[in-house]
C-alpha positions as CSV (number, residue, x, y, z in Angstrom):
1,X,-55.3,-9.3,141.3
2,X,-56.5,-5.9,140.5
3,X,-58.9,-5.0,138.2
4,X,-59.2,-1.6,136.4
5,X,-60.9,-2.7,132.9
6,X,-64.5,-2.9,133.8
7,X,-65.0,0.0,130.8
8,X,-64.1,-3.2,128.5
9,X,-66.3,-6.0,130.4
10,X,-67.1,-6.7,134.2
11,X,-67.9,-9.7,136.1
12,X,-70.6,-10.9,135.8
13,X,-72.6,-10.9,139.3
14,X,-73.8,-13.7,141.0
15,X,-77.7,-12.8,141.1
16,X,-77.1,-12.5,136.9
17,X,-75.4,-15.8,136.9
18,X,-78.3,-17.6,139.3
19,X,-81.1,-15.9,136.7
20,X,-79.3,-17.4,133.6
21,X,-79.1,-20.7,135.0
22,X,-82.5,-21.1,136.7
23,X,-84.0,-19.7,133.1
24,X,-81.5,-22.7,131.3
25,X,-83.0,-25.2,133.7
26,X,-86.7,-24.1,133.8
27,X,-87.6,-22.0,131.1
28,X,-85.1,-23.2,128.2
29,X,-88.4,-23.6,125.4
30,X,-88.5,-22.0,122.2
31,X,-91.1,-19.1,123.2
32,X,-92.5,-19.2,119.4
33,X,-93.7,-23.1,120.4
34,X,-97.3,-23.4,121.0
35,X,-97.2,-26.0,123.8
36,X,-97.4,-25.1,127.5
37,X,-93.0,-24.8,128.3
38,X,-93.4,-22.4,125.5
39,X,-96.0,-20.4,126.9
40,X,-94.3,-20.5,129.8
41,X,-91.0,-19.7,128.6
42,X,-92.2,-16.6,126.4
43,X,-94.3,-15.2,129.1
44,X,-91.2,-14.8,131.4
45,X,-89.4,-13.2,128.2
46,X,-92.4,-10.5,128.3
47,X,-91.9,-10.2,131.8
48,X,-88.5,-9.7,131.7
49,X,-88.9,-7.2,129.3
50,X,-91.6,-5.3,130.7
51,X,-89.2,-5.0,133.8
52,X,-86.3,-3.5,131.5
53,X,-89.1,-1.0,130.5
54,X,-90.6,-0.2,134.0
55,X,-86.8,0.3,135.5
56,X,-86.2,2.7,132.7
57,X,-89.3,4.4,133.8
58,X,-90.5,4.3,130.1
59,X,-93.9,4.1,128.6
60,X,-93.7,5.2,125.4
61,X,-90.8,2.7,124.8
62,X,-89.9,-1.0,123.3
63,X,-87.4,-2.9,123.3
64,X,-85.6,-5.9,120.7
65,X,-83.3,-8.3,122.5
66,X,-79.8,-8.6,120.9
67,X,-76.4,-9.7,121.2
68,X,-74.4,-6.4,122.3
69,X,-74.7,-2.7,122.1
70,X,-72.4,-2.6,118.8
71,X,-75.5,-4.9,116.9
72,X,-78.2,-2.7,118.8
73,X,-75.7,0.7,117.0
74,X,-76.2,-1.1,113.9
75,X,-79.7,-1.7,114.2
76,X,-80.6,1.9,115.4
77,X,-78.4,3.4,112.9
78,X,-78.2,1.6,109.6
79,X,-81.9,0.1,110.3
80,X,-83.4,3.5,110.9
81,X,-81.4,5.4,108.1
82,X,-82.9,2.9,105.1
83,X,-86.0,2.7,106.9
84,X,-86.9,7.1,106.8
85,X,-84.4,7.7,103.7
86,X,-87.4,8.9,101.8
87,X,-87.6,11.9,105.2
88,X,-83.9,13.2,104.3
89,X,-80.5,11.7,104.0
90,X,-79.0,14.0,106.1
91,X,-77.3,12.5,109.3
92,X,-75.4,14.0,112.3
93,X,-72.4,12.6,114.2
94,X,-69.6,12.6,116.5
95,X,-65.5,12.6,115.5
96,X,-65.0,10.4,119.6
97,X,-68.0,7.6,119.1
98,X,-67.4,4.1,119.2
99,X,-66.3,2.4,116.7
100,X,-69.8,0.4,115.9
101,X,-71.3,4.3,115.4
102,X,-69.2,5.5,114.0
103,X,-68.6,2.8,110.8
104,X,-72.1,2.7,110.5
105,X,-72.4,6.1,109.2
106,X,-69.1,5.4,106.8
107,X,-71.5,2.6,105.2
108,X,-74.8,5.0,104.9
109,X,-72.1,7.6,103.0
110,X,-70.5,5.3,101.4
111,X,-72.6,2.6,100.2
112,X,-76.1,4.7,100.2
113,X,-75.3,8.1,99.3
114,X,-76.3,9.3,103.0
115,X,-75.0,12.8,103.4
116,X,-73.1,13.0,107.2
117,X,-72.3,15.6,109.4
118,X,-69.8,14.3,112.0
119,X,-69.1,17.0,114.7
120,X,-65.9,18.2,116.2
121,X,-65.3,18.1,120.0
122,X,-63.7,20.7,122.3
123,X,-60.6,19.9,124.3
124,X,-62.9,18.1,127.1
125,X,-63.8,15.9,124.6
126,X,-67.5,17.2,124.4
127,X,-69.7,18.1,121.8
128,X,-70.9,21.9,122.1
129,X,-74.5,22.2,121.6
130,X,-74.2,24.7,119.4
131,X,-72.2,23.2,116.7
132,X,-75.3,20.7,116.6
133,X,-77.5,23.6,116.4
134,X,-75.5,24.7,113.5
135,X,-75.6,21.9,111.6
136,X,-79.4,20.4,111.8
137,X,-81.2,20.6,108.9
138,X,-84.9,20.4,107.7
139,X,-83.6,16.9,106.0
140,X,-82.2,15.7,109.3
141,X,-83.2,12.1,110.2
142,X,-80.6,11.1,112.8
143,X,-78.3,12.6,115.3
144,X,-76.2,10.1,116.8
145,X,-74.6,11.2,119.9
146,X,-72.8,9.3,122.9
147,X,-73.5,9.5,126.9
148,X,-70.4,9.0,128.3
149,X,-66.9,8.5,125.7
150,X,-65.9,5.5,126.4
151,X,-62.2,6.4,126.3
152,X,-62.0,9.4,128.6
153,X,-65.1,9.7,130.2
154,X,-66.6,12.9,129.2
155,X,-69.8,13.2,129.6
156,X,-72.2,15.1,127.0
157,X,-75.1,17.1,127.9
158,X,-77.9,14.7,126.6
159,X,-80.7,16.7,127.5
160,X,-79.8,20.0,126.0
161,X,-78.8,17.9,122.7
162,X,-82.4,16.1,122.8
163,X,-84.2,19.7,122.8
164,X,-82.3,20.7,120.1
165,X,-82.9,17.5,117.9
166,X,-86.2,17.7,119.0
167,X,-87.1,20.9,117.3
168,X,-86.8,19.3,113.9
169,X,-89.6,17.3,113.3
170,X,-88.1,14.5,111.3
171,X,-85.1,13.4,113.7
172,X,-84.8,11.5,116.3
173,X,-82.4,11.0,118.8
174,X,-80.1,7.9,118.9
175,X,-78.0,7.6,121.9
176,X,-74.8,5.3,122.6
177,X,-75.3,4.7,126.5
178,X,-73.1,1.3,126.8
179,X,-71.2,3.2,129.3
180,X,-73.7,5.2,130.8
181,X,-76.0,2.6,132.4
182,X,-76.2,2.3,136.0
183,X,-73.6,5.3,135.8
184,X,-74.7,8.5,135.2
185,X,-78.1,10.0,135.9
186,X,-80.1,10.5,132.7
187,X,-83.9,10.8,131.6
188,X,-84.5,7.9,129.3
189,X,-87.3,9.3,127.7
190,X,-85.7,12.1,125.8
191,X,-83.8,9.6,124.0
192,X,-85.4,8.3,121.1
193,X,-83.2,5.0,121.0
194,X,-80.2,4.1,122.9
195,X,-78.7,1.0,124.1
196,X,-77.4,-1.6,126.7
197,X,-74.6,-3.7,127.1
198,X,-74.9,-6.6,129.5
199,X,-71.2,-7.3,129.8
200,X,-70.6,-3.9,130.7
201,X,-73.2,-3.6,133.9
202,X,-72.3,-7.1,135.4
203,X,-74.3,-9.4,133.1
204,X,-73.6,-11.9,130.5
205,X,-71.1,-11.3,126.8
206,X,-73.9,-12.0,124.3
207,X,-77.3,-9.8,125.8
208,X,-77.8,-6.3,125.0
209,X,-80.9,-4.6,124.2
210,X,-82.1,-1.4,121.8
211,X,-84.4,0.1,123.7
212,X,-86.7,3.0,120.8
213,X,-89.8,4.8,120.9
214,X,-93.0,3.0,119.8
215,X,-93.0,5.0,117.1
216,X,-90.3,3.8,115.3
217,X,-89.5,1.1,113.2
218,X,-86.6,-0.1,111.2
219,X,-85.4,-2.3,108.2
220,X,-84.0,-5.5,110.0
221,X,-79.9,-6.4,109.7
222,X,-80.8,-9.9,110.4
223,X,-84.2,-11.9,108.5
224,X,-85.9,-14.9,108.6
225,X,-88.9,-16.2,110.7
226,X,-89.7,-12.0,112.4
227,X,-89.1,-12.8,115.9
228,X,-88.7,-9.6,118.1
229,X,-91.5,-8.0,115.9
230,X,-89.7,-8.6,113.0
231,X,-86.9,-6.5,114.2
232,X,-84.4,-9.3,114.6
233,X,-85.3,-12.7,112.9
234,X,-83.9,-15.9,115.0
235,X,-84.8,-18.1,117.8
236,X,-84.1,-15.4,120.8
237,X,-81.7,-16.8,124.0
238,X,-84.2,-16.6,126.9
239,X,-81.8,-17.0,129.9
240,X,-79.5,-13.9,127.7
241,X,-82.5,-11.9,127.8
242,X,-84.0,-12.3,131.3
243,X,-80.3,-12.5,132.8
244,X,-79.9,-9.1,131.5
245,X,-83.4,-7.7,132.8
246,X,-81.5,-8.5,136.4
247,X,-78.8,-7.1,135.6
248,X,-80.2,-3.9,134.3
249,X,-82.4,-4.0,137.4
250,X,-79.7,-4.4,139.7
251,X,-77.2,-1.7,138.2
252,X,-80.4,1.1,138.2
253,X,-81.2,0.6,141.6
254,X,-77.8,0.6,143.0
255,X,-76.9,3.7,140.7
256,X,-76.8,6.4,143.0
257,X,-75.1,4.4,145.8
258,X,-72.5,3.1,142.9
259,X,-71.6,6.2,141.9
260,X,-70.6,8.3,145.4
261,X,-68.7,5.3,145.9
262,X,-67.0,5.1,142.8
263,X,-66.7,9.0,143.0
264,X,-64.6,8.7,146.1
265,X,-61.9,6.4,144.4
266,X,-61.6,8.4,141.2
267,X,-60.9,11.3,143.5
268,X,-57.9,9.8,145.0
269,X,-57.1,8.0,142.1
270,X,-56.7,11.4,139.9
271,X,-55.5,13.8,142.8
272,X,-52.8,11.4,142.8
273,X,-52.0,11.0,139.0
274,X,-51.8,14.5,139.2
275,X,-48.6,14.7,141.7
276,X,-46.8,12.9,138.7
277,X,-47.4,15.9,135.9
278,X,-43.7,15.3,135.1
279,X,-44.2,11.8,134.0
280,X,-48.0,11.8,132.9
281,X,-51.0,14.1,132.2
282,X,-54.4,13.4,132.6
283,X,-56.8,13.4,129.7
284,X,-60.2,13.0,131.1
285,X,-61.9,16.2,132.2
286,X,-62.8,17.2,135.7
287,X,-66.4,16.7,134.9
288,X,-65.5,13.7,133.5
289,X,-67.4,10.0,134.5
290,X,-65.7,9.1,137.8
291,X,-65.8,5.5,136.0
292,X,-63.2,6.1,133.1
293,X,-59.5,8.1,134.2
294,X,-57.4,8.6,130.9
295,X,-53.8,9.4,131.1
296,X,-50.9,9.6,128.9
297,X,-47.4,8.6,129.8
298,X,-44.7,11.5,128.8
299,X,-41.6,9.7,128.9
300,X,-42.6,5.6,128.7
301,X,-44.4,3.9,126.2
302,X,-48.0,3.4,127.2
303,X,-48.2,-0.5,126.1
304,X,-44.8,-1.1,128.4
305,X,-46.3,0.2,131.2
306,X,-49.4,-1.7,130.1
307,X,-47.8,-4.3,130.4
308,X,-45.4,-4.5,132.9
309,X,-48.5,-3.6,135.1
310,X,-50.0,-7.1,133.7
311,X,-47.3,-8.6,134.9
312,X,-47.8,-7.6,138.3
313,X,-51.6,-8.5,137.6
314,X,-53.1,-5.0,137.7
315,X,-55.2,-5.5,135.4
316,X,-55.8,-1.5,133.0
317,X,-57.1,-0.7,129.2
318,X,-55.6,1.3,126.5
319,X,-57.4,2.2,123.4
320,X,-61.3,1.3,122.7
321,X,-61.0,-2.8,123.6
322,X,-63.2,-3.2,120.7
323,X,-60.7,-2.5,118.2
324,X,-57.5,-1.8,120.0
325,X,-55.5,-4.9,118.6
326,X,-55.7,-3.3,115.0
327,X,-55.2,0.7,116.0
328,X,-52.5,1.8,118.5
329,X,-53.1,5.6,118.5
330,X,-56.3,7.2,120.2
331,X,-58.4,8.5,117.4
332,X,-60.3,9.8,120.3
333,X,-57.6,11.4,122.4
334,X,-56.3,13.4,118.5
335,X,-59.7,14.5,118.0
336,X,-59.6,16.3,121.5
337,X,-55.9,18.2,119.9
338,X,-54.1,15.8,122.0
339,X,-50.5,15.3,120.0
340,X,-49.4,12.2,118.7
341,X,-47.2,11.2,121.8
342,X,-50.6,11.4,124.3
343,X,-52.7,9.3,121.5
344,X,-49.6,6.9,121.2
345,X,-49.1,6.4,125.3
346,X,-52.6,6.6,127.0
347,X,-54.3,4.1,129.6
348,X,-57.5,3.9,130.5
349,X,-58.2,3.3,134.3
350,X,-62.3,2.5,134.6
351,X,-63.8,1.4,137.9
352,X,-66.7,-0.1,139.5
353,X,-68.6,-0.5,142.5
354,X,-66.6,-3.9,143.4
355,X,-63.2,-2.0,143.5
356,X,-62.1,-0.8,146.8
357,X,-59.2,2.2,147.8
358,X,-56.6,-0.3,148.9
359,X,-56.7,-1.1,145.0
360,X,-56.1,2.6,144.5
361,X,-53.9,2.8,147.2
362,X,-51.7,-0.7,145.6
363,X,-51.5,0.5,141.9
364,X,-50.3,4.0,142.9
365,X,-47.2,2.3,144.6
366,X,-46.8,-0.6,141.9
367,X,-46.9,2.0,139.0
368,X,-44.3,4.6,140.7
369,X,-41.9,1.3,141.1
370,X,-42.2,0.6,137.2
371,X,-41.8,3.6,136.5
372,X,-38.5,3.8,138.2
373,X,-37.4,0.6,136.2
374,X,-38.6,0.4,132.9
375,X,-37.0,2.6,130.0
């Protein structure tokens, strides 16, 4: 088996797996119970997040537990726009986000009269700062923009796009990193808010975090009894939360090693895609995350190749996983002036540090021998 879809979910590690279960089998109290296994059990939750915190190297940070980065979008987003409406009703956006960004600001327009800006994207699939520039406003609240697309891999210049947002004194920053973590070097405390995915760094489906600055607040999605500072009511999943301080732990401090290595495949990887420029072209920029590869197919269908590729248990995305079962262009790859044949036929290769260049070295092989087969 090879597996190239680790921009969808990853294996979980084993040192994420032992956490969660010693947690499940030590520490399984409610923390909000007064007797001693729930001291016990919340004050390794505060550890835990205190961790998350220090790995960041944030201080003027907190954090609410919760189940993936598409709630922790919502949260940021939705919870932050009702929260400051009285600021402005003026937000900012991107045409490429995710799909759990970029809903959220069709529901503030929509459903709360919230004015939006959403931003075009050059041919790289990058936003230029200057178009941001452009459009802030004195009424700005919230410029939403991603790390790393999660379809192609480009990679936005977060810090140059923080200044800017900065400047105006009633927005803040809200940053989709799902795919950035443990992949692409960043300083955390520009961003205002952003988020993590456990699934996608080697922890658990379920745990995720929104990491803000203390000095934000935000009208909870979910209520009831206020756990998590009244951010996000309900009885919070210890071992998800402590099993994703270890992963997040484990994925910064392996970063830079993770990446050379991953660099190295993604070079042979796409200096061999290229050779085939009469059957395929490559949509991720050079610059792109050495994590996600995008190409098109120019004279197959995409989901064949998809598929047949299954079939030989190589194991490659398409679309957004999130949503790819309803929608089987790239909204992404259009936005970027790709034509309707490159939206129709992409794959998505994305790597991590657990793959290795006779994987690279197999799929090349396997994919030139369906290609010679199918229609």
């Amino acid at each position: 088996m090879i597996y190239f879809d680790h921009a969808a979910t990853s294996k979980t590690k084993k040192e994420v797996l032992e956490t969660f279960l010693d947690v499940e089998e030590n520490n399984f109290a409610n923390v909000n119970s007064n007797h001693k296994l729930g001291v016990l059990a919340k004050s390794r939750l505060e550890r835990a997040r205190e961790h998350i915190l220090r790995d960041f190297k944030l201080t003027n940070h907190q954090l609410v537990f919760v189940s993936s980065s598409t709630e922790a979008n919502n949260l940021a987003i939705i919870g932050y726009a009702k929260k400051y409406a009285t600021r402005g009703k003026h937000l900012i956006t991107t045409s490429v986000e995710h799909p759990s960004v970029l809903r959220c600001f069709n529901v503030l327009k929509n459903e709360y009269g919230f004015d939006v800006t959403i931003l075009p994207v050059d041919g790289k699939g990058k936003v230029k700062p200057e178009d941001l520039r452009v459009a802030m406003r004195q009424s700005t609240i919230l410029v939403s923009i991603m790390a790393i697309n999660n379809e192609v891999g480009s990679i936005n210049p977060i810090s140059e796009i923080a200044k800017i947002v900065h400047a105006y004194p009633k927005a803040v920053l809200h940053v989709d990193t799902t795919q950035a973590i443990g992949k692409l070097r960043l300083n955390y405390d520009e961003i205002d808010m952003f988020v993590v995915s456990g699934h996608k760094i080697g922890g658990i489906k379920g745990s995720g975090c929104l990491i803000y600055r203390r000095n934000i607040s935000f009208l909870p999605l979910i209520n009831g009894g206020g756990q998590e500072n009244g951010n996000r009511s309900g009885t919070i999943a210890n071992s998800l939360a402590i099993s994703l301080s270890k992963a997040i732990s484990l994925a910064l401090i392996n970063q830079d090693k993770n990446i050379r290595q991953v660099s190295i495949l993604a070079s042979l990887l796409r200096s061999s895609l290229r050779k085939k420029e009469n059957l395929l072209v490559i949509n991720s920029p050079d610059d792109a995350s050495p994590y996600i590869t995008n190409f098109s197919m120019l004279t197959k269908k995409g989901a064949v190749v998809t598929e047949a590729l299954s079939n030989r248990e190589i194991y490659v995305g398409s679309v957004s996983a999130c949503h790819s079962r309803y929608e089987e262009v790239s909204d992404v790859l259009l936005n970027m002036g790709k034509s309707m044949l490159i939206a129709k036929n992409s794959i998505r290769i994305s790597l991590d540090e657990t793959n290795q260049e006779e994987e690279i070295v197999a799929f090349l092989h396997i994919l030139d021998e369906i290609l010679e087969t199918i229609r």
